[in-house]
N, C-alpha and C positions, 0 to 999 in steps of 0.2 A: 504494500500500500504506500504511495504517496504521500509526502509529507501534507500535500492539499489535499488527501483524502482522508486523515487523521479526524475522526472524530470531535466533533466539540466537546470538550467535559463541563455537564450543565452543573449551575449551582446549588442547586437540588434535586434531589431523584424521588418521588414517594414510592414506596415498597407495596405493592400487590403480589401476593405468591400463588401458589395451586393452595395453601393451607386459608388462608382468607376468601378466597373465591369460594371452596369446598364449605366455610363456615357458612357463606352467607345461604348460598345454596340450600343446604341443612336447614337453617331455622327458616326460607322461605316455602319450604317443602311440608315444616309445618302448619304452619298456617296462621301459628302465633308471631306478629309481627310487633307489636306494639306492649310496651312495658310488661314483658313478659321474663322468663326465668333468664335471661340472658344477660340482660339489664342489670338486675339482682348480683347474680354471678360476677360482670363486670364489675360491680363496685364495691363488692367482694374483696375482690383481688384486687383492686387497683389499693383500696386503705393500706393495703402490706407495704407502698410506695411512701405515705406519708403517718406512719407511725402508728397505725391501725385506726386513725380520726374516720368518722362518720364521712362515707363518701356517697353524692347524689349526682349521678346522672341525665346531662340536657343535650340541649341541639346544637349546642357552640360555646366555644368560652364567651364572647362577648356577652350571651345570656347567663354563660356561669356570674360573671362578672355583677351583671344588670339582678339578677335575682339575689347574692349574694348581699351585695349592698339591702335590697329589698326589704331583706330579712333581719337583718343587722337593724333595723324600723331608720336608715338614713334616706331623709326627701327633702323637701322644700324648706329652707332658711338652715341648713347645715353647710359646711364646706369640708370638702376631701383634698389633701394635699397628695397631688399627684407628678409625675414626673412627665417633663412636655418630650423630653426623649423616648419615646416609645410609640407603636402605634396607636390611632386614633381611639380603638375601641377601649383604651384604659380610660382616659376622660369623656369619651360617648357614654359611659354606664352611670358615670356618675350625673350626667346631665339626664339622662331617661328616666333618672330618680328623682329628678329636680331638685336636687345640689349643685351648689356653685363649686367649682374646680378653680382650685387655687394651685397654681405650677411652682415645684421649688428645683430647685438645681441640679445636677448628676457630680458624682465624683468621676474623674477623669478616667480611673483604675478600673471599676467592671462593670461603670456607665446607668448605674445604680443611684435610687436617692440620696443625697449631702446629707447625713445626719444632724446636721449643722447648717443644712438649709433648712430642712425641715424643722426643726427647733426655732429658727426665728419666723418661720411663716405660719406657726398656731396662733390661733386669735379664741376668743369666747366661743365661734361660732363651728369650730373646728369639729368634727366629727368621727374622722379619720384618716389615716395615712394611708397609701397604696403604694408599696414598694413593687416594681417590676423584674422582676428574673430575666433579666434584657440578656438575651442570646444564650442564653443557658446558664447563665453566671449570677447564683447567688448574691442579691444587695446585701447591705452592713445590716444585717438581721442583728446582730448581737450590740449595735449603737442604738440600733432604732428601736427595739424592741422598749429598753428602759424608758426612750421618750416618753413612748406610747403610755405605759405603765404611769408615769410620774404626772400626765394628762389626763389620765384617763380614759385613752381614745382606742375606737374600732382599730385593725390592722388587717385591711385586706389584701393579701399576696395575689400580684396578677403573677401568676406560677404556667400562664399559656406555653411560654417556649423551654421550662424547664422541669420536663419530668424525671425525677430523680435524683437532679443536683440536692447539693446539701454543702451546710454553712457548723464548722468543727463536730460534724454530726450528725447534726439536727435535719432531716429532710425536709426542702421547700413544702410550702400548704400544712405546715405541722407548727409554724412560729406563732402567728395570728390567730385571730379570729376567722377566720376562717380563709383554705386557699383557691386558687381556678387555675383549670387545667385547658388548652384546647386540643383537638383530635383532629384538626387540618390536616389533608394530606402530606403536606411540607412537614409537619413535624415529626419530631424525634419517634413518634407512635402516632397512630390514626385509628379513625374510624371511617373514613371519608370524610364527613364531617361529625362535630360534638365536642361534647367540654362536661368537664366535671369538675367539682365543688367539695374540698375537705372541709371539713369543722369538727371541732373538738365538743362542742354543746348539742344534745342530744333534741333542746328544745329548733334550736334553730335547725336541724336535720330534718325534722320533720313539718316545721314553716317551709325551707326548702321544697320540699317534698311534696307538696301540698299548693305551693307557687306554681311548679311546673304544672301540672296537673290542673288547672280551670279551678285549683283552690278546695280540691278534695280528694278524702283517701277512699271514700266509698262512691263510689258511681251515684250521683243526682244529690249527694247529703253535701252541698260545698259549704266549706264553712269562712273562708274567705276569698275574696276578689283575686282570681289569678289568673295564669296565661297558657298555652301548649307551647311548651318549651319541653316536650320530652324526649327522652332519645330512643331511636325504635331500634327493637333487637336485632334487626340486621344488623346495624351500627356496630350495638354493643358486640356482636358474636366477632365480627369480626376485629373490634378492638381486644376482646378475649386472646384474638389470635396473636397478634400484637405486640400485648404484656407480655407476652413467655419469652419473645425475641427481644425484646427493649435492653435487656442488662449487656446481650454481646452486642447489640449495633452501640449500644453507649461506652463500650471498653473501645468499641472500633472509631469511634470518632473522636475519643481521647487519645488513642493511637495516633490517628492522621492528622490531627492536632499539633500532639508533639515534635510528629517527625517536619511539620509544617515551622513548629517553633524556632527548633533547633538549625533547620536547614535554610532559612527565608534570614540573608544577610542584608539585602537595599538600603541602605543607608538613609533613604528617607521611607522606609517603610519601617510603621512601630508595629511588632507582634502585641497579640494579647496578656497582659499580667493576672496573675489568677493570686490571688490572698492567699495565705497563709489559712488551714485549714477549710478551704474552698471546696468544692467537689464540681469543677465548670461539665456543663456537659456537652459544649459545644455545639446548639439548636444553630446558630452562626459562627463561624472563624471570621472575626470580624480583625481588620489589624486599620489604623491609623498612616495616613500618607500625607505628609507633609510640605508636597510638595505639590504640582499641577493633575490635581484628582481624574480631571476630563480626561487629562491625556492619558494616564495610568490605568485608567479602565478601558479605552480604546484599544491601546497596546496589548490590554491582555484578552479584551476577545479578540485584536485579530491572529493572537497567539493561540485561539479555542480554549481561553481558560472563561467559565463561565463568572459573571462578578456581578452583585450587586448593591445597591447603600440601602442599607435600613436605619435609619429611614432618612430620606434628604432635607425635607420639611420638618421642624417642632413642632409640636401639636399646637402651641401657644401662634403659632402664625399662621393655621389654618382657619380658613375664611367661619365657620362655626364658631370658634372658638375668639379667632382675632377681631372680628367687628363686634359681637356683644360687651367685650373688655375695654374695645376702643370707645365705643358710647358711654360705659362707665367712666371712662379716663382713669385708666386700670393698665397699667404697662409692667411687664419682669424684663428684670436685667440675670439673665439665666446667659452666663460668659461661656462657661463650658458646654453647657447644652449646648451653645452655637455653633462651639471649637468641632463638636464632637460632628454634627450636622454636615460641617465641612471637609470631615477628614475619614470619614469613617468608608473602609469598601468591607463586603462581606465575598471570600474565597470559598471554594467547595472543599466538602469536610466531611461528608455524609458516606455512611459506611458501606455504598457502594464503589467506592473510589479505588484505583487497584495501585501494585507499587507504582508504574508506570504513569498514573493520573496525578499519584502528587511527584514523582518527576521532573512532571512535564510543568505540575502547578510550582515549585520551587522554583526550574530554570525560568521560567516566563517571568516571575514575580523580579528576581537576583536582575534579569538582561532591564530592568528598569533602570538600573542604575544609580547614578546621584543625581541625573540631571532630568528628575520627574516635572 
């Protein structure tokens, strides 16, 4: 083969096997499709993930996210202090609850809340915090965590991109009040689509529970205003299939990771820093480029390496979020989040990558040079 007939190596690959097709197959054969043993089962085994906490299955994290709050009773005239680095659907939840979104800063290091943004941007009205597991890498759970405590406030972990990481132990969706998971094809595990919701309180498990669900656990007996937010056992059976593979594609993306760490020299290219008792699970290899980002991702797809920025826009300057602030006369000076905005490209890492994929992603990265 030609070097022009080389492959592209895309930035993510989502996994369907004969074992996932065969599941779905299976539960459509019976005819039970809809929150039935599968569901259960899933959430089951997914709490082995976050410390055996009460786990409820929906249709997507962004509704993990949007019911979670729900339940937690945050709406109208609270604020959640959230981070404007991440995607949109961390501060869409808190607005579909009708809470104000207050944006506080990232730390440079694993692109996670400032605990010390956060600490100056609580007011009376403050509600809770929402730390983001941005790329699979554990926030300062063990800074933020006291804030919260010495405040008082909710702790909702958007846990969407990191199933499994863990911060000196501790497994994300296991810190707070409760965590969200999503089930995108892209991520680390799927369902096709869905999301699931840890908590440690048994009352809020069953509010959950009961949200998704039109507000009831017995068919016509609703006991409160809720929505169909369920996840149907195709989903779940095949997220069932999923979980059993999740722990080696996550050694394997810590693998491609590393060898990405070790071997990625560009002088204006920063690898990712992982904390001290961290557990990153690499949902994105994201590394920092210092230098002319346009050009750096041009060069490396015309090299077939697949690249993308998560995310190029703040939340805080998208048009939802930036004209209702601006009528307020409401502006953040979030420096890093800008920095981060600018410099940030995301490399393939995902554990279908062979030796010769990070090779190829290594030299392409190195022939950048100095003069990005």
């Amino acid at each position: 083969m030609s070097s022009s007939e080389v492959q592209p190596i895309p930035a993510a690959r989502p996994v369907i096997g004969e074992e996932e097709i065969e599941a779905a197959v299976r539960v459509l054969r019976t005819g039970r499709v809809v929150q039935g043993p599968e569901v259960a089962a899933f959430e089951e085994g997914f709490a082995e993930l976050v410390a055996g906490r009460h786990c409820v299955a929906v249709n997507s994290g962004t509704s993990a996210l949007h019911l979670l709050l729900l339940a937690l009773g945050i709406g109208p005239g609270d604020e959640v202090i959230v981070p404007s680095f991440s995607f949109a659907a961390s501060a869409n939840a808190v607005r579909l609850v009708g809470a104000d979104v207050v944006f506080a800063d990232i730390e440079p290091g694993n692109f996670g809340l400032d605990p010390a943004a956060v600490e100056a941007a609580i007011t009376p009205r403050t509600a809770a915090i929402m730390p983001v597991h941005l790329y699979g890498n554990p926030a300062s759970m063990d800074k933020l965590m006291p804030i919260a405590d010495k405040h008082k406030l909710a702790v909702v972990e958007d846990a969407c991109q990191a199933h499994a990481a863990s911060l000196h132990g501790t497994p994300v969706g296991a810190f707070g009040s409760g965590g969200t998971f999503s089930f995108y094809p892209t991520k680390n595990m799927h369902s096709l689509e869905g999301g699931m919701i840890s908590t440690g309180d048994a009352e809020v498990a069953r509010t959950l529970r009961l949200l998704r669900n039109q507000g009831m656990e017995q068919r016509y007996a609703n006991e409160i205003v809720g929505a169909n937010m369920r996840l149907t056992d195709v989903a779940a059976a095949i997220g069932r299939v999923q979980l059993t593979k999740l722990a080696g594609w996550t050694e394997q993306r810590r693998a491609n990771a590393a060898y990405l760490t070790e071997n990625i020299t560009a002088p204006g290219v920063v690898t990712p820093p992982v904390a001290d008792g961290a557990h990153h699970v690499y949902h994105q290899y994201t590394v920092r480029i210092t230098g002319d980002r346009d050009a750096a991702m041009a060069k490396l797809t015309e090299a077939g390496v697949g690249n993308a920025v998560y995310y190029p826009t703040p939340i805080h300057r998208l048009r939802p979020f930036w004209e209702p602030d601006q009528k307020a006369g409401r502006t953040w000076e979030l420096p890093e989040t800008e920095r981060a905005a600018a410099e940030v490209v995301s490399l393939p890492v995902h554990p279908s990558l062979s030796e010769s994929d990070l090779e190829r992603i290594v030299s392409a990265v190195n022939e950048l040079g100095e003069n990005l």
